[in-house]
C-alpha positions as CSV (number, residue, x, y, z in Angstrom):
1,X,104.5,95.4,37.9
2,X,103.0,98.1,40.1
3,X,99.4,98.5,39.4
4,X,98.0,101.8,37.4
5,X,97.4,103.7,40.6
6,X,99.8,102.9,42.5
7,X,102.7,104.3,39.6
8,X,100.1,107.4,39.2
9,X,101.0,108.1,43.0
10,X,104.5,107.8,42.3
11,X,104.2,111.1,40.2
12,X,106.6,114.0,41.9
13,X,105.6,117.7,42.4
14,X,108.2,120.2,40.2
15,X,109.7,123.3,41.5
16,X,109.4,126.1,38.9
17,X,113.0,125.8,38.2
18,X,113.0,122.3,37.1
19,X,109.6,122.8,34.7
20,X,111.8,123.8,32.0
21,X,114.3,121.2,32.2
22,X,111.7,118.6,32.4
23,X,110.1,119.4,28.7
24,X,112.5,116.4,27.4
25,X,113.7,113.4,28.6
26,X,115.2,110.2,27.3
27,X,115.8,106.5,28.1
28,X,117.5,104.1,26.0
29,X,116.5,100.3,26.6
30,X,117.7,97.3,24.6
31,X,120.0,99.5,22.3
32,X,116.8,101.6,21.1
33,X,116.7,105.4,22.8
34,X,113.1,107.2,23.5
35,X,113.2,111.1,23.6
36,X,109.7,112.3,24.9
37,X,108.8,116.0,24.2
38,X,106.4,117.4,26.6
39,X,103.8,120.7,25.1
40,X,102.6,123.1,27.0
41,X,102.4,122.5,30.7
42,X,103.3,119.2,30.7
43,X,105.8,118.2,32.5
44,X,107.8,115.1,32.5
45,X,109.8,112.6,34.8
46,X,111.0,109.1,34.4
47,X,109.5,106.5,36.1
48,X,112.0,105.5,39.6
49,X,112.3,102.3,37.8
50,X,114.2,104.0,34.3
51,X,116.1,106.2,36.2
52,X,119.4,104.0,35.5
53,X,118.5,104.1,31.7
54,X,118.0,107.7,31.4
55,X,120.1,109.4,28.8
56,X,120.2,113.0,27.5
57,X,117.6,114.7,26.1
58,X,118.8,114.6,22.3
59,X,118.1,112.8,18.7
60,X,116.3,109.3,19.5
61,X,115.2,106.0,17.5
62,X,111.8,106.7,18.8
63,X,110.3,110.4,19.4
64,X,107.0,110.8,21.1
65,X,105.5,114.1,21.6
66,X,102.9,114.4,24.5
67,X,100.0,116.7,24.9
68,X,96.9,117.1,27.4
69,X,93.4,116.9,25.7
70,X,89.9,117.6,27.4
71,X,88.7,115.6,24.6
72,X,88.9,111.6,24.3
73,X,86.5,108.6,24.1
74,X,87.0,105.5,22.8
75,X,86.5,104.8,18.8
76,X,82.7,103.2,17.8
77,X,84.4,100.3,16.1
78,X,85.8,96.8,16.6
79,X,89.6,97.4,17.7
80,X,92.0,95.1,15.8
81,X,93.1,94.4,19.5
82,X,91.9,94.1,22.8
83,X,94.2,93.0,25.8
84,X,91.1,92.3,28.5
85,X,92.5,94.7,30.3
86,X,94.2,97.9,30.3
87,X,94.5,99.0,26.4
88,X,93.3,97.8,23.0
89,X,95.2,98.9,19.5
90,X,92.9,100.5,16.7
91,X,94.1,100.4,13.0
92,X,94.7,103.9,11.8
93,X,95.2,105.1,8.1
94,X,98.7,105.6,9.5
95,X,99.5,104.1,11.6
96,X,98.8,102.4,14.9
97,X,96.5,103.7,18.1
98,X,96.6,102.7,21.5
99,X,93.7,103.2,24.0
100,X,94.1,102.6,27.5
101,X,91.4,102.8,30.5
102,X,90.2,101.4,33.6
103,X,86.9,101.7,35.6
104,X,88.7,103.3,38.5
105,X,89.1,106.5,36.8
106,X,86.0,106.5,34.7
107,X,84.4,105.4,31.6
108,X,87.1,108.2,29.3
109,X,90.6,106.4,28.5
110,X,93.2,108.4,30.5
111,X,95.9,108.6,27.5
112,X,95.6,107.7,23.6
113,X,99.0,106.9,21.8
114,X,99.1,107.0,18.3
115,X,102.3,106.4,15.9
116,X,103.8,105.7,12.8
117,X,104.1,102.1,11.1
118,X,107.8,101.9,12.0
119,X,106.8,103.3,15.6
120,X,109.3,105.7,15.2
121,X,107.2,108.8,15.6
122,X,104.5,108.9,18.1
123,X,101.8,111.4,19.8
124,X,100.8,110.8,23.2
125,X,97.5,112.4,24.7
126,X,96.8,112.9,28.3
127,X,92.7,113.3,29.8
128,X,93.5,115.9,31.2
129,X,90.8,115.4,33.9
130,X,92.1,112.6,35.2
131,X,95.9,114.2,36.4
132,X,97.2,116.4,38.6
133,X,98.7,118.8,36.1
134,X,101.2,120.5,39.0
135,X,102.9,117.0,38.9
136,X,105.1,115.8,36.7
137,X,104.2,112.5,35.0
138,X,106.1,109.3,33.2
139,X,103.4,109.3,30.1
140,X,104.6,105.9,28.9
141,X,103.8,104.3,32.4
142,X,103.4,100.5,32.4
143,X,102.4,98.9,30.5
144,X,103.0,101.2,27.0
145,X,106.6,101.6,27.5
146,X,107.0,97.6,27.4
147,X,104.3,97.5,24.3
148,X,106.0,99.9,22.6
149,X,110.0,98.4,22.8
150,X,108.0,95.1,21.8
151,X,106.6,96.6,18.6
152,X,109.4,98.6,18.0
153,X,111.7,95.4,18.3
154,X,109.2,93.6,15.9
155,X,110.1,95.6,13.3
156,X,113.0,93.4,12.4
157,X,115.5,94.5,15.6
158,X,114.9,91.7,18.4
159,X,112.7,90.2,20.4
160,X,111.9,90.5,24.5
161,X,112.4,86.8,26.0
162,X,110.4,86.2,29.3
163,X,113.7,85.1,31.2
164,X,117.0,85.6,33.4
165,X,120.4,87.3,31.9
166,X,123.0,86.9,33.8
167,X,126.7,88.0,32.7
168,X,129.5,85.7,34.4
169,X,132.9,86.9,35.7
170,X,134.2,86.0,32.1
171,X,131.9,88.5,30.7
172,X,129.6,86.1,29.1
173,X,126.2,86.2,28.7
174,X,123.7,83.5,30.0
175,X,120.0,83.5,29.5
176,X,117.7,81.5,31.4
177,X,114.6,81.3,30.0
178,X,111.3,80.4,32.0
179,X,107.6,81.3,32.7
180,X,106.4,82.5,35.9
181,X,107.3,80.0,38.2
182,X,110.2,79.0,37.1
183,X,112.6,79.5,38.9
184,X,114.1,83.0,37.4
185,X,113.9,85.0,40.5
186,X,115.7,82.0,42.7
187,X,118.4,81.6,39.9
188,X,118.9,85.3,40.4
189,X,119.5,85.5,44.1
190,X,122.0,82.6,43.9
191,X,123.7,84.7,40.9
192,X,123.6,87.6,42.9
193,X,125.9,86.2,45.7
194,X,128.9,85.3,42.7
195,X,131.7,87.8,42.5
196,X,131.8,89.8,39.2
197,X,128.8,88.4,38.1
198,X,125.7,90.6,36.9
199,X,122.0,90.6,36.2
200,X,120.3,92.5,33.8
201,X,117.0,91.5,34.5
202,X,115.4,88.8,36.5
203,X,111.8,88.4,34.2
204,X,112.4,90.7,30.7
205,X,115.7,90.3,28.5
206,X,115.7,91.9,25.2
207,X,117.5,89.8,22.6
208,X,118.9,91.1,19.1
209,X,122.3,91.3,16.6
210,X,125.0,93.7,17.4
211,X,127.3,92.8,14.0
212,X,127.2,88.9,13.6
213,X,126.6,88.6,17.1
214,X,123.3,88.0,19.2
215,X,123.4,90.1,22.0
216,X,120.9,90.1,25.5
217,X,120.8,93.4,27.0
218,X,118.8,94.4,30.5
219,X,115.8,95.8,30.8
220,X,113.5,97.9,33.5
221,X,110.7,95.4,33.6
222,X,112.0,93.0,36.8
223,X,110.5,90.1,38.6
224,X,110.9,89.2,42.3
225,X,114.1,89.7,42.6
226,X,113.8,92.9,41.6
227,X,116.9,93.6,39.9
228,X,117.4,95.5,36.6
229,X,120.4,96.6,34.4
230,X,121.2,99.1,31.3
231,X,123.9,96.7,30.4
232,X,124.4,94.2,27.8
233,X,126.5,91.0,26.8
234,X,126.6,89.1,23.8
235,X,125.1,85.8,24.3
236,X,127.0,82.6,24.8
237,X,124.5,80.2,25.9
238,X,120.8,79.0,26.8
239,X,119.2,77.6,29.4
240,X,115.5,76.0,30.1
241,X,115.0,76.2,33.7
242,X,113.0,73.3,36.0
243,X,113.2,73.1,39.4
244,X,114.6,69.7,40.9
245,X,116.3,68.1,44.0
246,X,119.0,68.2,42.3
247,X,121.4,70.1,39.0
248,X,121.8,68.5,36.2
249,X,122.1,69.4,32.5
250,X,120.3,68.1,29.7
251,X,121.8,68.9,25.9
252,X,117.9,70.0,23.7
253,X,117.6,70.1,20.2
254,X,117.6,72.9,18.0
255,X,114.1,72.4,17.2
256,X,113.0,72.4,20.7
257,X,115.2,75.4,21.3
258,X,113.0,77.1,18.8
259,X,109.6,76.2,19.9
260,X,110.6,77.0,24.0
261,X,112.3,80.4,22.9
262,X,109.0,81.5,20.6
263,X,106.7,80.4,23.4
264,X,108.8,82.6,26.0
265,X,108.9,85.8,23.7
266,X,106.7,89.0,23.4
267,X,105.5,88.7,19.7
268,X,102.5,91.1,18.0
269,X,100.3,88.6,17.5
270,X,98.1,90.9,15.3
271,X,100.9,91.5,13.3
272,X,102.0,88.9,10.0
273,X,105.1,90.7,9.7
274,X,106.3,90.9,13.5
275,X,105.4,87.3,13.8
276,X,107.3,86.5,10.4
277,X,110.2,87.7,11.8
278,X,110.4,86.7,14.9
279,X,109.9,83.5,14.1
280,X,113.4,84.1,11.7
281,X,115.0,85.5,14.3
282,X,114.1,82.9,17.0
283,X,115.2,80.1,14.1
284,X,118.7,81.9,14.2
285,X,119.3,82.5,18.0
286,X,118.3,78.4,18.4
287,X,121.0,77.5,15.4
288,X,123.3,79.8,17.1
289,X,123.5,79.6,21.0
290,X,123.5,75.7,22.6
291,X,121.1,75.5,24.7
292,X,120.3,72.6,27.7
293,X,117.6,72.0,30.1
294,X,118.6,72.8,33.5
295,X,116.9,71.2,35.9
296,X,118.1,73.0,39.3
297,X,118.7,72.7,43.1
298,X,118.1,76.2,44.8
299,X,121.7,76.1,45.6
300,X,125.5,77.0,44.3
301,X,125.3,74.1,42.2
302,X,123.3,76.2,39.1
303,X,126.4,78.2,39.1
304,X,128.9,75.7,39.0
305,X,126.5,73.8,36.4
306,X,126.7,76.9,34.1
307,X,130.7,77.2,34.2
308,X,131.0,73.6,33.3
309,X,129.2,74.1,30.3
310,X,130.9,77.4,29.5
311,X,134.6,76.0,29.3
């Protein structure tokens, strides 16, 4: 992900006629839409990276109204959460609030968020000191648009995977799951080269039930490969990547299904509930979906390994 400044940069000057327009805007990722409502003088763009998830401007899952404020410090108590880097999470009487600095813009955070229990209503609060307020600006910039689909999802809708979808000619879905290293992004390039074939993400796949079905759908948040899709599929099967000298599948167990899916997934871990249900939803994806261990050459071979196992 592009560091702070670098997506601060990417902010775009608006001509007077757009200001108006750009009061609202919308995404929808994972099957969950975002409608942000900007106050006074605020105006608002999607980050380049959403643009294919944009939607309009209407009735959302999620509604997040943002605001400047020449007033903001951090609380004088413990947070019940502290990343180590960019944002910790205070307990509120109700709700949830997130805090989010960094020592090259000062010793203020730059924006607050604070929202419901069900993280379906949310305020947002820009320093105003700290931006440009003739540019338009994506308030839910990295990484609080990922934190809040992850707490959203943990609310009993999904879970993110850290892994590769892929959607075959067929139309079925394949997830490859894997930790930085590997071997998503190289997967994704060979993918890349099939006919009708279709990645939704190369690093972030959001995973959830659509009827009786467990569906992957793409999301914005990319790896290497840099590739990224609105779509979905429902899910057919599962994959554990290793790199090797050569391909070769390897049926797993339902158990170790579970435990390699739980250790790949975004999860609250301050949360009893979110972790709760994950772990039930993780439980039913493993008794659901086969999955193998697929150790793989960095060649055509993965694909033809995956079709094999498909018919």
């Amino acid at each position: 992900m592009p560091p702070l400044q670098s997506q601060t940069a990417s902010t775009e000057i608006a001509t007077p006629e757009q200001r108006s327009a750009r009061r609202r805007l919308a995404f929808r990722i994972g099957g969950t839409s975002f409608v942000l409502v900007g106050g006074h003088g605020i105006q608002l763009a999607l980050d380049p990276g959403l643009q294919q998830f944009g939607i309009e401007a209407n009735s959302g899952d999620v509604r997040i109204e943002v605001n400047w404020t020449n007033d903001l410090a951090m609380p004088s108590g413990a947070p019940r959460f502290d990343s180590g880097g960019l944002w910790s999470l205070f307990d509120e009487s109700d709700g949830h609030r997130f805090y989010f600095s960094t020592p090259n813009l000062g010793t203020a955070p730059y924006k607050a968020a604070s929202f419901s229990p069900d993280f379906a209503r949310g305020e947002l609060v820009l320093f105003r000191p700290y931006f440009d307020a003739e540019r338009a600006v994506y308030p839910l910039e990295y990484p609080l648009d990922e934190l809040l689909m992850i707490h959203r999802l943990s609310r009993g809708e999904g879970i993110e995977v850290h892994a590769l979808g892929v959607v075959d000619r067929f139309r079925r879905g394949h997830l490859f799951l894997g930790h930085s290293g590997a071997g998503k992004s190289t997967a994704a390039r060979i993918w890349q080269l099939e006919p009708d074939a279709q990645i939704l993400s190369d690093d972030r796949i959001i995973l959830r039930l659509n009827g009786s079905q467990i569906w992957m759908y793409g999301t914005p948040w990319h790896g290497d490969a840099g590739v990224a899709s609105p779509c979905c599929a429902p899910l057919s099967q599962l994959y554990l990547l290793q790199h090797s000298g050569k391909t070769e599948l390897v049926p797993i167990s339902t158990a170790r299904t579970a435990a390699e899916l739980l250790a790949r997934s975004f999860v609250p871990p301050y949360s009893s509930q979110a972790i709760q249900f994950s772990m039930q939803f993780i439980e039913h994806v493993a008794c659901e979906i086969p999955c193998h261990l697929l150790r793989f050459a960095p060649d055509r071979s993965v694909v033809e390994a995956v079709y094999r196992a498909a018919a």
